[in-house]
N, CA, C and O atoms as CSV, one atom per row, in Angstrom:
chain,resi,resn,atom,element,x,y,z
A,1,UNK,N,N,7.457,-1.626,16.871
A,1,UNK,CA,C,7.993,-2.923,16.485
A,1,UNK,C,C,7.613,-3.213,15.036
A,1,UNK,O,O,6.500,-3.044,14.537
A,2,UNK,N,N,8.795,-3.711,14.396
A,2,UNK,CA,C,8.379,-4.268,12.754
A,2,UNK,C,C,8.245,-5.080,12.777
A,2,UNK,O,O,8.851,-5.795,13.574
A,3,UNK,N,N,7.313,-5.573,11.878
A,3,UNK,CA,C,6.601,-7.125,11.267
A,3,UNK,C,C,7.492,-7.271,10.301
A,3,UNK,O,O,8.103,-6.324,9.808
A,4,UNK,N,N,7.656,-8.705,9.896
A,4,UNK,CA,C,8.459,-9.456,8.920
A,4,UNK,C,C,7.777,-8.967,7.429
A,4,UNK,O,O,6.797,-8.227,7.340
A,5,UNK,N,N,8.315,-9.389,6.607
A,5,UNK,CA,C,8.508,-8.850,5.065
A,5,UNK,C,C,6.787,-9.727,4.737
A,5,UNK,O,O,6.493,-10.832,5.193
A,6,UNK,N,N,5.854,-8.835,3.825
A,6,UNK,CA,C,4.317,-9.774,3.412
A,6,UNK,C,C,4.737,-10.355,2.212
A,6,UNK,O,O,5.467,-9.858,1.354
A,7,UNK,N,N,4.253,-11.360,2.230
A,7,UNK,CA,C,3.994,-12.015,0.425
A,7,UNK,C,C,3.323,-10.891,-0.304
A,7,UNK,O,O,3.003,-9.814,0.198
A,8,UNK,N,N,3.173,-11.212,-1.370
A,8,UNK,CA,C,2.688,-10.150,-2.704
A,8,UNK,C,C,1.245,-10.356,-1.869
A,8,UNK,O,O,0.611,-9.310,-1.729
A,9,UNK,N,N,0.794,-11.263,-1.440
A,9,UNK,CA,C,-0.415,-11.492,-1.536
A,9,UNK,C,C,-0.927,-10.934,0.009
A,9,UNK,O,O,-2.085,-10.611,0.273
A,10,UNK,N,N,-0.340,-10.919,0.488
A,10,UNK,CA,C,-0.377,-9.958,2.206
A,10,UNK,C,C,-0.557,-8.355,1.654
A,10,UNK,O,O,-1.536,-7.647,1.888
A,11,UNK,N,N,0.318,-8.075,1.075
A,11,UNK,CA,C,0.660,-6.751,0.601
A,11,UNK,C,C,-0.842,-6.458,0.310
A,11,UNK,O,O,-1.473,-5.717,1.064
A,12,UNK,N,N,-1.417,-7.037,-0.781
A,12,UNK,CA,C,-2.523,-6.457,-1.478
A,12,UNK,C,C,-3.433,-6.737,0.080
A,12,UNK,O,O,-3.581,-5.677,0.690
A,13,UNK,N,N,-3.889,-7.651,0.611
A,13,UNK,CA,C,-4.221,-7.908,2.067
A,13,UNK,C,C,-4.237,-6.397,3.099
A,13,UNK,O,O,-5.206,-6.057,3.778
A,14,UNK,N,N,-3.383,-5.906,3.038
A,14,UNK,CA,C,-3.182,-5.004,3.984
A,14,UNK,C,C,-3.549,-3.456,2.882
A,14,UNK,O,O,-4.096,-2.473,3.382
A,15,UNK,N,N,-3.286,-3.480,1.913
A,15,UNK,CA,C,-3.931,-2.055,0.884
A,15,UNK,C,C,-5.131,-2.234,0.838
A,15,UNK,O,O,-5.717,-1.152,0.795
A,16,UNK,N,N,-5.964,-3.303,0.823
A,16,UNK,CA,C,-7.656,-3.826,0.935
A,16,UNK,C,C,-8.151,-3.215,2.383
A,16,UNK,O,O,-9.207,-2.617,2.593
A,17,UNK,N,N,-6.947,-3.571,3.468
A,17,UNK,CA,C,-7.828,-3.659,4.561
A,17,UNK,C,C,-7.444,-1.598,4.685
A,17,UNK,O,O,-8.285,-0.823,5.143
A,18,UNK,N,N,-6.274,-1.211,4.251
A,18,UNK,CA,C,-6.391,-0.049,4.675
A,18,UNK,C,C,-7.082,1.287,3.515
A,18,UNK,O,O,-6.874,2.487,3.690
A,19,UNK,N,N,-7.831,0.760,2.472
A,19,UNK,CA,C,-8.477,1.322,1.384
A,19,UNK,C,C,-9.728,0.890,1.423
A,19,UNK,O,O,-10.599,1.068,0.572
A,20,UNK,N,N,-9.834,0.047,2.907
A,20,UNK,CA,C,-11.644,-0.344,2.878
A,20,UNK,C,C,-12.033,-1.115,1.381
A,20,UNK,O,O,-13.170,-1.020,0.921
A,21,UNK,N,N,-11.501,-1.493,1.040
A,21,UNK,CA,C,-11.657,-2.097,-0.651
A,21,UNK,C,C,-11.716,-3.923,-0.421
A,21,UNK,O,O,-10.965,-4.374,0.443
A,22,UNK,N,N,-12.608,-4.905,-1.202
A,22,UNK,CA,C,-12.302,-6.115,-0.939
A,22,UNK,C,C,-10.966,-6.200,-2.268
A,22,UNK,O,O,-10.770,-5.592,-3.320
A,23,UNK,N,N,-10.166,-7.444,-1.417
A,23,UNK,CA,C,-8.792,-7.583,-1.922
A,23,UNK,C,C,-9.178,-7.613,-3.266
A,23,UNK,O,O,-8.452,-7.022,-4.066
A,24,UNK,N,N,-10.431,-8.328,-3.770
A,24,UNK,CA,C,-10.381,-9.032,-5.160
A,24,UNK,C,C,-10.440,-7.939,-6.093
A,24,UNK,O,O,-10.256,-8.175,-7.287
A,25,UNK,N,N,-10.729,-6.508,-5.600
A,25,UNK,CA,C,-10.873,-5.777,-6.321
A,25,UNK,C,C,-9.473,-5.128,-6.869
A,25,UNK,O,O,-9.299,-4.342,-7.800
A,26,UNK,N,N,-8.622,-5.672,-6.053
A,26,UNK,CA,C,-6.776,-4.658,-6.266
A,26,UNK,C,C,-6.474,-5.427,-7.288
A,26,UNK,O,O,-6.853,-6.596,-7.235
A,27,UNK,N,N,-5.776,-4.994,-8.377
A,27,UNK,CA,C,-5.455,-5.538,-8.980
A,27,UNK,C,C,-4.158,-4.314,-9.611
A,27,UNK,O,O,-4.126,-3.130,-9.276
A,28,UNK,N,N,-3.131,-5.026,-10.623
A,28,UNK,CA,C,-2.206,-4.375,-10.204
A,28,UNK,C,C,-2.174,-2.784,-11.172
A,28,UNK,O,O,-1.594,-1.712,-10.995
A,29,UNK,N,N,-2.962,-3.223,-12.061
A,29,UNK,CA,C,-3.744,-2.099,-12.998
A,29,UNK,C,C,-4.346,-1.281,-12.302
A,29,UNK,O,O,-4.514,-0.233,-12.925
A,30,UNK,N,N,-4.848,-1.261,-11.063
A,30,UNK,CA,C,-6.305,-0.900,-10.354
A,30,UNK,C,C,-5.943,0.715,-10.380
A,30,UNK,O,O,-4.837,1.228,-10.213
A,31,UNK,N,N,-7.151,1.327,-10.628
A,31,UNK,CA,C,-6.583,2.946,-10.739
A,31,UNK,C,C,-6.551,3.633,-9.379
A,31,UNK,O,O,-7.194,2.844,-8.687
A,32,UNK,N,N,-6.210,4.562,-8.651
A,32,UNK,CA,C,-5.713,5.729,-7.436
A,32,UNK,C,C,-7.624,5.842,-7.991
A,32,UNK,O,O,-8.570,5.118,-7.682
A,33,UNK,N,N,-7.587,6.490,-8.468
A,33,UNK,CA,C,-9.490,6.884,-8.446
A,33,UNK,C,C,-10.094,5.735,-8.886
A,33,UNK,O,O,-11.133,6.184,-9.369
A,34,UNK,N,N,-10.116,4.880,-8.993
A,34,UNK,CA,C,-11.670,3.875,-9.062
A,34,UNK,C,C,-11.723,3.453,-7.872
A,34,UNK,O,O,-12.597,2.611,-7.667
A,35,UNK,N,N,-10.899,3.835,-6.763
A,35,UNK,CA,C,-10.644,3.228,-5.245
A,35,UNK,C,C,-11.539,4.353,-3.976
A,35,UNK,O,O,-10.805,5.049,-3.276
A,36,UNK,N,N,-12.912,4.445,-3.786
A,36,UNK,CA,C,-12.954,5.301,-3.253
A,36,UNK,C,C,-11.815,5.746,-1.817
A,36,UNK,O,O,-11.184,6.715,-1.395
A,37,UNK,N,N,-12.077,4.376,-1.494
A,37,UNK,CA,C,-10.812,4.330,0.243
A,37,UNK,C,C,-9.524,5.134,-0.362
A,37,UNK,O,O,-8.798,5.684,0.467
A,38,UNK,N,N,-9.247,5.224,-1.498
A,38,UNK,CA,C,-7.742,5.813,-1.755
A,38,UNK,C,C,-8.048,7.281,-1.662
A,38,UNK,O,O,-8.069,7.769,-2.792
A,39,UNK,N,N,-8.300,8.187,-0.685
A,39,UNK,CA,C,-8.325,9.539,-0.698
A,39,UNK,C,C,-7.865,9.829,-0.001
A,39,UNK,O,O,-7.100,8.978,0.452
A,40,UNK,N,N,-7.865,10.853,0.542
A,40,UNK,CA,C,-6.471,11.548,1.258
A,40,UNK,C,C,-6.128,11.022,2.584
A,40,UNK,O,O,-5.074,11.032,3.220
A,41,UNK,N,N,-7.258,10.577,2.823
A,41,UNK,CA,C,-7.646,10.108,4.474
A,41,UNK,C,C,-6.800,8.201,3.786
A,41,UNK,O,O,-5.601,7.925,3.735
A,42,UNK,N,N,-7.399,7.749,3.587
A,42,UNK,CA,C,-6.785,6.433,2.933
A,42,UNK,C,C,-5.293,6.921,2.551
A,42,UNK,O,O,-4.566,5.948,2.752
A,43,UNK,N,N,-4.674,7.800,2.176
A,43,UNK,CA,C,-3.389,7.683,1.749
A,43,UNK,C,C,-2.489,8.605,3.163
A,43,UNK,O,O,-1.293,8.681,3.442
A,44,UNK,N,N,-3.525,9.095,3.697
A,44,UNK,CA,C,-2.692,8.848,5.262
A,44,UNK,C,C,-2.567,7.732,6.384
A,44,UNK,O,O,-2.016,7.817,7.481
A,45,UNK,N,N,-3.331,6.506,5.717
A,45,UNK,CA,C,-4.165,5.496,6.719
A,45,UNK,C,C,-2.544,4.561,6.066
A,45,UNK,O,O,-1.876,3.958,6.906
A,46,UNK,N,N,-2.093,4.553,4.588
A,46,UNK,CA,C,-1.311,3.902,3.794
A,46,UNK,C,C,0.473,3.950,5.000
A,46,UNK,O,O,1.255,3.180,5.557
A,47,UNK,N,N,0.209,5.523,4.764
A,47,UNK,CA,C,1.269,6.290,5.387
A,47,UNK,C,C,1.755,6.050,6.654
A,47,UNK,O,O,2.974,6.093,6.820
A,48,UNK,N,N,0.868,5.754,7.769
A,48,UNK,CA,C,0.785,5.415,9.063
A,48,UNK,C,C,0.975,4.004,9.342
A,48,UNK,O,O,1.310,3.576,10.447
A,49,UNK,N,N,0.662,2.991,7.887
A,49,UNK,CA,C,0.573,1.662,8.560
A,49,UNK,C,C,2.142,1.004,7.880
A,49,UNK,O,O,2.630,-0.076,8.212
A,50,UNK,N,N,2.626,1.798,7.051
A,50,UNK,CA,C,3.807,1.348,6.906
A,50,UNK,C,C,4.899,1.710,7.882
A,50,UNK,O,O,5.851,0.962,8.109
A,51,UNK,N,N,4.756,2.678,8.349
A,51,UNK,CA,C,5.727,3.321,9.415
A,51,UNK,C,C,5.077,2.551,10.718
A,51,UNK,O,O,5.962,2.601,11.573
A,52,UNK,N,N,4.520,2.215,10.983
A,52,UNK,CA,C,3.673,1.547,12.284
A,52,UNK,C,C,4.545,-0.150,12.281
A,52,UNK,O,O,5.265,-0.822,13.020
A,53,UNK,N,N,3.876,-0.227,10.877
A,53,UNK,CA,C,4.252,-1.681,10.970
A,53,UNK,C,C,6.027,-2.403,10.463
A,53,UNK,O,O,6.705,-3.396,10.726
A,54,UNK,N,N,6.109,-1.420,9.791
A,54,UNK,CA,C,7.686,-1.325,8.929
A,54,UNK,C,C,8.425,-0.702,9.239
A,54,UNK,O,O,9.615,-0.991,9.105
A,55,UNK,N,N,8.114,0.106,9.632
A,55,UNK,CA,C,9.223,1.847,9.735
A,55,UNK,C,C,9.801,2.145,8.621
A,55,UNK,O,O,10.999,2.248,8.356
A,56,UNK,N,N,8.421,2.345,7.668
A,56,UNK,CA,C,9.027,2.826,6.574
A,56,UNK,C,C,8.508,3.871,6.677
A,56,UNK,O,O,7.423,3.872,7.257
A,57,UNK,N,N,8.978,5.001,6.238
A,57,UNK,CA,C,8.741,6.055,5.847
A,57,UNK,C,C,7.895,6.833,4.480
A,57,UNK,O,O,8.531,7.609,3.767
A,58,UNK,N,N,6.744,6.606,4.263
A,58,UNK,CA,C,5.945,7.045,2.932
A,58,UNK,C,C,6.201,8.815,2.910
A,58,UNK,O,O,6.287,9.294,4.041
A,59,UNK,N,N,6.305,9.622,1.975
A,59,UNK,CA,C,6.278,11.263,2.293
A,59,UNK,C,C,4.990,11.112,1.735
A,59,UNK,O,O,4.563,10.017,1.370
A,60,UNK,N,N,4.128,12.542,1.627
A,60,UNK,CA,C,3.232,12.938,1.157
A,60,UNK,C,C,3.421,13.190,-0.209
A,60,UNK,O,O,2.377,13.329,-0.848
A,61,UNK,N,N,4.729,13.310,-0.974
A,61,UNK,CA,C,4.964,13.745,-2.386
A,61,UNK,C,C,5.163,12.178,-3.283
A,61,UNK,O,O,5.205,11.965,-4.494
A,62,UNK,N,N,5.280,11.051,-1.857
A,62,UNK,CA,C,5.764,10.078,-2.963
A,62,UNK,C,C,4.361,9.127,-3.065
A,62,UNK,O,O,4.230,8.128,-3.772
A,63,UNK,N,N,3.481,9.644,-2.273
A,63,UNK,CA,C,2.016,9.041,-1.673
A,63,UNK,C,C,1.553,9.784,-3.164
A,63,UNK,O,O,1.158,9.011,-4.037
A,64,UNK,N,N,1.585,11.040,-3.434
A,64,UNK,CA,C,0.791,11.782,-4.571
A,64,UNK,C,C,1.473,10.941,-6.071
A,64,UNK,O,O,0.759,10.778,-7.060
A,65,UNK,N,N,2.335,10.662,-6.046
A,65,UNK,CA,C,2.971,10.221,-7.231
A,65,UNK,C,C,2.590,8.770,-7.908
A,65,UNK,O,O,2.798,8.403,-9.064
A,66,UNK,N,N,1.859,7.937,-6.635
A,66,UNK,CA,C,1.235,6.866,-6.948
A,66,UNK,C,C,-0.066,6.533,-7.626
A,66,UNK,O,O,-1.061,6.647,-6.909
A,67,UNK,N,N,-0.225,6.204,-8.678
A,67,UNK,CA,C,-1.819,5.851,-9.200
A,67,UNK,C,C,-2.199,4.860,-8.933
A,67,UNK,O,O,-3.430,4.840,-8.928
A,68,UNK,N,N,-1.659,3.774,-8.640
A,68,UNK,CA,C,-2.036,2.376,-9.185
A,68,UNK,C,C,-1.793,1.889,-8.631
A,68,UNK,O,O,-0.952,2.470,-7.946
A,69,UNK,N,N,-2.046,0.426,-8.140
A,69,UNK,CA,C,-2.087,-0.194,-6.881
A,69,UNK,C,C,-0.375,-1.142,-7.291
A,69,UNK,O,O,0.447,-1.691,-6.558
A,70,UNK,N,N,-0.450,-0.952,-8.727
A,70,UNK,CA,C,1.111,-1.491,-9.119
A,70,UNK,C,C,2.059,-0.320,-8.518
A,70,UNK,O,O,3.264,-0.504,-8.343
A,71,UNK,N,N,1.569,0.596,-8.292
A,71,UNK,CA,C,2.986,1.677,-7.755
A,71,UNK,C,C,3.300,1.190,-6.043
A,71,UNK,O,O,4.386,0.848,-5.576
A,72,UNK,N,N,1.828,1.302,-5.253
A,72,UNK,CA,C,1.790,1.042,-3.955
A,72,UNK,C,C,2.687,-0.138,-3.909
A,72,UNK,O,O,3.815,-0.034,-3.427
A,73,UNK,N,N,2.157,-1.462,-4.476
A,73,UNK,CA,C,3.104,-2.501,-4.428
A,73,UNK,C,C,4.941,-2.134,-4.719
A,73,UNK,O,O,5.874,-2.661,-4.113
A,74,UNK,N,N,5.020,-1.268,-5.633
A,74,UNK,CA,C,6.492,-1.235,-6.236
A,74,UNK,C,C,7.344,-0.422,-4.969
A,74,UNK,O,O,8.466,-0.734,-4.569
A,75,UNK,N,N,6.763,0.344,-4.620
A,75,UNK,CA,C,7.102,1.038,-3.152
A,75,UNK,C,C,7.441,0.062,-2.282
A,75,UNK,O,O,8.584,-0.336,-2.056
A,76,UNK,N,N,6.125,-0.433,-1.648
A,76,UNK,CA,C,6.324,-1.799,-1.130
A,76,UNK,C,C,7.667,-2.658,-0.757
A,76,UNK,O,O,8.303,-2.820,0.285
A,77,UNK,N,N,7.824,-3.229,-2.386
A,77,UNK,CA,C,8.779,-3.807,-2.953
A,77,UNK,C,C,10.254,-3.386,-2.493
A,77,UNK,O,O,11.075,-3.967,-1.783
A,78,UNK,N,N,10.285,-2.074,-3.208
A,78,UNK,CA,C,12.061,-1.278,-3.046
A,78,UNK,C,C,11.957,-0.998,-1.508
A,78,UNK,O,O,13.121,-0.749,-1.196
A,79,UNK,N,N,11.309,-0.921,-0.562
A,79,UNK,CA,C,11.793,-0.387,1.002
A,79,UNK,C,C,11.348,-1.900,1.280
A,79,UNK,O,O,10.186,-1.855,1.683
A,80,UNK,N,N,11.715,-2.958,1.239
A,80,UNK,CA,C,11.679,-4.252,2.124
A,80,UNK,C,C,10.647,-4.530,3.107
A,80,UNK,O,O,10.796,-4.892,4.274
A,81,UNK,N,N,9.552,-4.301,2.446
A,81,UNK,CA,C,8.006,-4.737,2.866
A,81,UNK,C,C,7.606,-5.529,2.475
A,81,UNK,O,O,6.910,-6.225,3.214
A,82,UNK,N,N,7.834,-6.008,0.765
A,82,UNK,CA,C,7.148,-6.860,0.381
A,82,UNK,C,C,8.627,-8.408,0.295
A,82,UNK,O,O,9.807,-8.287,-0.034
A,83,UNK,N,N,8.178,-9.165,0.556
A,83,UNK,CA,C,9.315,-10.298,0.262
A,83,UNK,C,C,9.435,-11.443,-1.253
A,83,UNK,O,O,8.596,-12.161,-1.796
A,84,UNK,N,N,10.588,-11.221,-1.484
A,84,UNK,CA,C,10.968,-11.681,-3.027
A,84,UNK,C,C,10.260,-13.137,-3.032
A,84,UNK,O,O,10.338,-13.899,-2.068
A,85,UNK,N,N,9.654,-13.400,-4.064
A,85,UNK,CA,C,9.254,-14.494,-3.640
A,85,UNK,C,C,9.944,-15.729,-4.806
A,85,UNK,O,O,9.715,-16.927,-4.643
């Protein structure tokens, strides 16, 4: 079952809770490595909770292509996860 579209501010909410990271630390600059939770295990945890909760589909090539917590969000964004606000 899918959940409804997050605010910007859910979004970062749910990359905190699945990067083990406190929210205040995401920011949209935030780097793929200053995140310990963002490792492979975290970017399968990313992978699982969008398809769980969205049915979106993350690949493993478009998971590697992300640095920044501005990419995670922009992903987000273009597959109708995050809601226009």
């Amino acid at each position: 079952m899918t959940q409804a579209m997050l605010t910007p501010h859910e979004a970062l909410e749910l990359l905190a809770e699945v990067f083990v990271e406190p929210v205040a630390n995401l920011k949209p600059g935030t780097l793929r490595l200053e995140l310990a939770g963002w490792d492979s295990m975290g970017a399968l945890l990313f992978m699982a909770a969008l398809d769980e909760k969205f049915g979106v589909e993350l690949t493993a090539d478009e998971s590697l292509q992300m640095t920044t917590i501005s990419d995670a969000l922009g992903f987000m964004r273009r597959h109708g996860v995050i809601a226009d606000s």
